[in-house]
matplotlib code that plots the C-alpha trace (Angstrom):
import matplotlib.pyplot as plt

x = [86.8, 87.2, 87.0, 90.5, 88.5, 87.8, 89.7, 89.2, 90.0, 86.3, 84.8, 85.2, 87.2, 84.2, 82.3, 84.9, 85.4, 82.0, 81.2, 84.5, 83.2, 80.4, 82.2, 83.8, 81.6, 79.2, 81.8, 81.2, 82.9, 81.3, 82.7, 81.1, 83.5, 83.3, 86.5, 88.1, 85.8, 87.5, 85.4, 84.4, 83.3, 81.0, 79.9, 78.7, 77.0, 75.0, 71.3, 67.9, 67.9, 71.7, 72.4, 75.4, 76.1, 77.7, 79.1, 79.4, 81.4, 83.4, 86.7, 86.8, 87.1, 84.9, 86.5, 89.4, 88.3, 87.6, 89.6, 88.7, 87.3, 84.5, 82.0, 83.6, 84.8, 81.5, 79.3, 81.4, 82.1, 77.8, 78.2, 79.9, 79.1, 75.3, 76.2, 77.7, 74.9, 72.2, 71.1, 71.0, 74.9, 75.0, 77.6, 79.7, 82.1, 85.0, 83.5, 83.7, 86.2, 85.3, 82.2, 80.3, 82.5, 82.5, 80.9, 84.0, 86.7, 87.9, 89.3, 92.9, 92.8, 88.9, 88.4, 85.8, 84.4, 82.9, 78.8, 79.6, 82.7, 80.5, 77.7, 80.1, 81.7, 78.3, 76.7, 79.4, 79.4, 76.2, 75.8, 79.3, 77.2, 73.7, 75.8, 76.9, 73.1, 72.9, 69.0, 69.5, 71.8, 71.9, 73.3, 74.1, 75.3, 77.3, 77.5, 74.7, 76.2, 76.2, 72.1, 71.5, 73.6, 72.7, 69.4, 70.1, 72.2, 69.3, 66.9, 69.0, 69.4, 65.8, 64.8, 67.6, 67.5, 64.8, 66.8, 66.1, 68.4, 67.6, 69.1, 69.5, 71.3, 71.9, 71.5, 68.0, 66.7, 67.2, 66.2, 63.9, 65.7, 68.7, 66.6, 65.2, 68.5, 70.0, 71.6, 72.8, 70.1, 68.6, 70.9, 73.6, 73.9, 75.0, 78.1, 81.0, 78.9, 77.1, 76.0, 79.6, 81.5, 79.8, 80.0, 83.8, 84.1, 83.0, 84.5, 87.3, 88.6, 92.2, 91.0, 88.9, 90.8, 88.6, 90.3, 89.4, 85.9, 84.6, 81.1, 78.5, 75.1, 73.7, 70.5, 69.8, 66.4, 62.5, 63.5, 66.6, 69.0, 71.4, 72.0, 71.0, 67.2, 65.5, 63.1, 64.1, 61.2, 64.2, 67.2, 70.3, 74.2, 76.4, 80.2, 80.5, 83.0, 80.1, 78.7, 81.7, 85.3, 86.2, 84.1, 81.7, 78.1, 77.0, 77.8, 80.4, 80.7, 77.7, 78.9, 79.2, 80.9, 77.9, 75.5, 77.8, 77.3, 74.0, 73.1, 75.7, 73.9, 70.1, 71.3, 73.6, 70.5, 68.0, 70.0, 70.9, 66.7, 66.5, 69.1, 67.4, 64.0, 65.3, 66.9, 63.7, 62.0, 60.0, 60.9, 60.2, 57.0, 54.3, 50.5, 49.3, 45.4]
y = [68.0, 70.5, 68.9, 69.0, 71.1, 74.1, 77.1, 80.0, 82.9, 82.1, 83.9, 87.0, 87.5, 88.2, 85.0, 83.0, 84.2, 84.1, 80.8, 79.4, 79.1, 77.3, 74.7, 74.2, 71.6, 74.1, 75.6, 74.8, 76.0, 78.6, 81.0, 84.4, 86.2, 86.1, 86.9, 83.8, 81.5, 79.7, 81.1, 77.6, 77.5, 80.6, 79.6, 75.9, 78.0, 80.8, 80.3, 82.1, 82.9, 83.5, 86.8, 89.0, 92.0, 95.5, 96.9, 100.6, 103.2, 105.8, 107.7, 110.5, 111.9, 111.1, 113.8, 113.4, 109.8, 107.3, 106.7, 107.8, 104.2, 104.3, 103.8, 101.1, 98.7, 98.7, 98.7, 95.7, 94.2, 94.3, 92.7, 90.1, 88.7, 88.6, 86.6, 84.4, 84.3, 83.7, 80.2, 80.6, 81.1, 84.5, 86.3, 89.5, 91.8, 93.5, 97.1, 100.4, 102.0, 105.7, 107.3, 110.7, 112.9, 116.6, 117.8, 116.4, 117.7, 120.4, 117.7, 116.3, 113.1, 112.9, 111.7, 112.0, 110.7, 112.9, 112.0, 110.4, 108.4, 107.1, 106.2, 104.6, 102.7, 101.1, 100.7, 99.0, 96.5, 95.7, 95.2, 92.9, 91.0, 90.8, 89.5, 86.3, 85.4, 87.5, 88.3, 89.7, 92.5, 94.7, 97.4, 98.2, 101.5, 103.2, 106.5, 109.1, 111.0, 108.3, 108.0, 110.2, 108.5, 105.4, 105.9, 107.1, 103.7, 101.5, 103.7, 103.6, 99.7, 99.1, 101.4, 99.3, 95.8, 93.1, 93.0, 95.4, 95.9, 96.7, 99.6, 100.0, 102.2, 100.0, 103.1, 104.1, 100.6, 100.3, 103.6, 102.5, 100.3, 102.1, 105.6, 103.2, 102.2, 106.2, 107.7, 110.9, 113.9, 114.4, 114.6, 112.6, 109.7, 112.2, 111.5, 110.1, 110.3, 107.8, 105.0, 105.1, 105.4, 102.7, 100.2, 101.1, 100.9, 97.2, 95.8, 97.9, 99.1, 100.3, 102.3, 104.8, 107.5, 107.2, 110.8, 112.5, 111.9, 115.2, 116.6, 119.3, 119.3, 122.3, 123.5, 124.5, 126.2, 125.2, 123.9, 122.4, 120.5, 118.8, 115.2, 111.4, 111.0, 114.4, 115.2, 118.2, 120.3, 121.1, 119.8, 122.2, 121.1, 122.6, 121.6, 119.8, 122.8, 124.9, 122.8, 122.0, 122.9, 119.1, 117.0, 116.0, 115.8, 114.1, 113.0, 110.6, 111.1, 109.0, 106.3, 102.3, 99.2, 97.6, 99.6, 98.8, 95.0, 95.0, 97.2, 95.3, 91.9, 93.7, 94.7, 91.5, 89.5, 91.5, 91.6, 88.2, 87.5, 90.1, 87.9, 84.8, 86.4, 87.9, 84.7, 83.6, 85.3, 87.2, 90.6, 90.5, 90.0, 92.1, 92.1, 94.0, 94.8]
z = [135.7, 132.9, 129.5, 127.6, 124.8, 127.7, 126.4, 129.3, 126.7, 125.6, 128.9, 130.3, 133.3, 135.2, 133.9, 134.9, 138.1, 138.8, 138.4, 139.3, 143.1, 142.1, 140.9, 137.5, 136.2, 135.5, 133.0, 129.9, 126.4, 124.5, 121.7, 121.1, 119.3, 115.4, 114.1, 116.1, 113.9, 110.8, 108.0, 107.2, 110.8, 110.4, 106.9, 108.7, 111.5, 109.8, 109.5, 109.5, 113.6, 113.9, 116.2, 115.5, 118.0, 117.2, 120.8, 119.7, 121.8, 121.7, 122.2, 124.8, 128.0, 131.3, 133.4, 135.6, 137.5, 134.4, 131.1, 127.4, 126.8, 129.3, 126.7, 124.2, 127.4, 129.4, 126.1, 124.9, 128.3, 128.7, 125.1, 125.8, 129.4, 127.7, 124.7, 127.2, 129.3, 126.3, 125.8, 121.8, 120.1, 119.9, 118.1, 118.5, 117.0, 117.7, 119.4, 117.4, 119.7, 118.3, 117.8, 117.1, 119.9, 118.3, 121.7, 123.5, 121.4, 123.7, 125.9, 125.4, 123.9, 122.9, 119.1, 116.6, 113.5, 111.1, 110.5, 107.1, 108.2, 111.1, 109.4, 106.0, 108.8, 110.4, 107.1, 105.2, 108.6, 108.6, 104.8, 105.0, 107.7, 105.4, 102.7, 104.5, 105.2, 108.7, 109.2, 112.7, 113.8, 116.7, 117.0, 120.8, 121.7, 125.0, 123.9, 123.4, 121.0, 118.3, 118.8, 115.8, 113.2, 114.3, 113.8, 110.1, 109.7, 110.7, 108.7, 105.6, 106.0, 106.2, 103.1, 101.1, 102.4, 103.4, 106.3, 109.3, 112.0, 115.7, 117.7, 121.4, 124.0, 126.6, 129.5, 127.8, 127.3, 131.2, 132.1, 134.8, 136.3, 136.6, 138.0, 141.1, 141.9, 142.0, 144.6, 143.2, 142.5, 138.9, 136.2, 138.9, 136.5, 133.8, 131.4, 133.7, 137.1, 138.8, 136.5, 134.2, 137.5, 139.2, 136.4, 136.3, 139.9, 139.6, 136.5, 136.6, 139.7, 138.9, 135.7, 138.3, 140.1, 143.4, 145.0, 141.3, 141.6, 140.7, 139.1, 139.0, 137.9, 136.0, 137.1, 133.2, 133.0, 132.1, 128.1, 128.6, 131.7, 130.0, 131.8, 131.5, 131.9, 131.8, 129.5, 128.1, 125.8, 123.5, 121.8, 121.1, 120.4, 123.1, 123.2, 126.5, 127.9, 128.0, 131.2, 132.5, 132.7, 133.8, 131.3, 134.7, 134.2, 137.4, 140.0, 140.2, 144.2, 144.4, 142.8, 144.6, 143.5, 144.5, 142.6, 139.6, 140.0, 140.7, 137.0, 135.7, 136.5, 135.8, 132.2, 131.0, 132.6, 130.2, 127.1, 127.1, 127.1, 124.8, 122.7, 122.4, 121.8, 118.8, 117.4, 118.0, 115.9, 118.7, 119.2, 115.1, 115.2, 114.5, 115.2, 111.9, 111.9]

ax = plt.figure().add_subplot(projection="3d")
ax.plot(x, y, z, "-o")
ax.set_aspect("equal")
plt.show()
């Protein structure tokens, strides 16, 4: 029996659906989200290994197969199904929805913020956050264009606080694993090809337009391919038109359901470790000759 206290808007669809045919005395009630704490609640709760998370995203287009929120729902979706999956409470926030997009902008519907609205907007978070005694933040990112500023914020945060934050693009911190599980050709899990598609494909099924699944790969040259996981000798900004006339670098042909909950399952697992070690205390610490 479920205890009269079990309120099912504290899961995720997918956590509750997994484990609902195991049994649900498993279940039990656990709230992640900070903004549906009572400030009392939160003020109560906050001490020196509390966790809050920062799912960061973005606004724009992922060709013609997956929606403009690709990055802020699976970034925020990974987000949550790991706080839920951490032993320690672990908190997080609402997701920044748009990002750093100006390479996008040709496409219908893409937005941007500027580099100094982005970086106000993280900053002023995270300093709200250090103000009501929060010693560890993380700062997890879907989109690869925001890399950059977000660096600055947790560079800027460091220099000016006692407090320093942790970045982490979820894709990049699971490079490895994801490469070994790739089916497409390099550059295949590009933006909108394999890897996005197959994590739509199994958390979001209806939001993929499977007879739209179109992508190229460009062959680029001996400094620079542009594409997920190819380490280019140089960096140069290129509107994303330039490569592709659909928004498609990948492959999203190569892209599996199955492949989407497996990563899906290998990331939330790793994160929600990575959670507890850092309220913890452990990913912290330092050995200093």
């Amino acid at each position: 029996m479920l205890s009269q206290s079990f309120n099912p808007k504290y899961f995720s669809k997918l956590n509750w659906n997994e484990n609902k045919k195991y049994g649900a005395t498993i279940m039990c009630k656990k709230n992640v989200y900070w903004p549906k704490f009572k400030s009392y609640q939160l003020k109560e709760s906050i001490n020196d290994n509390t966790v809050v998370v920062l799912p960061v995203g973005s606004c724009e287009q992922h060709g013609f197969h997956l929606p403009l929120e690709t990055d802020a729902t699976l970034v925020y979706r990974i987000a949550e199904e790991a706080a839920l999956r951490a032993e320690k409470q672990i908190y997080i926030l609402p997701p920044i929805w748009a990002g750093y997009s100006p390479h996008h902008m040709d496409f219908c519907g893409s937005i941007t913020l500027g580099r100094e609205t982005f970086h106000h907007l993280l900053f002023d978070i995270c300093k709200s956050l250090m103000h009501h005694g929060i010693k560890h933040i993380l700062l997890l990112n879907g989109h690869g264009g925001n890399e950059a500023i977000l660096k600055t914020v947790v560079d800027d945060l460091g220099t000016k606080s006692s407090i320093y934050p942790i970045l982490i693009t979820y894709f990049n911190y699971f490079a490895k694993q994801i490469k070994e599980r790739q089916r497409s050709t390099e550059g295949g899990m590009g933006h909108a090809g394999e890897l996005e598609t197959s994590l739509q494909l199994f958390l979001s099924p209806d939001f993929v337009d499977k007879d739209k699944l179109e992508g190229e790969i460009i062959p680029g040259n001996k400094y620079f391919k542009p594409g997920m996981f190819i380490n280019n000798k140089i960096y140069q900004y290129r509107p994303f038109s330039s490569y592709s006339p659909i928004g498609v670098l990948g492959e999203p042909q190569a892209a599996l359901k199955e492949t989407g909950e497996e990563l899906f399952n290998l990331i939330v697992d790793g994160l929600a470790k990575l959670f507890d070690d850092i309220a913890d205390g452990i990913v912290q610490q330092l050995q200093v000759l």
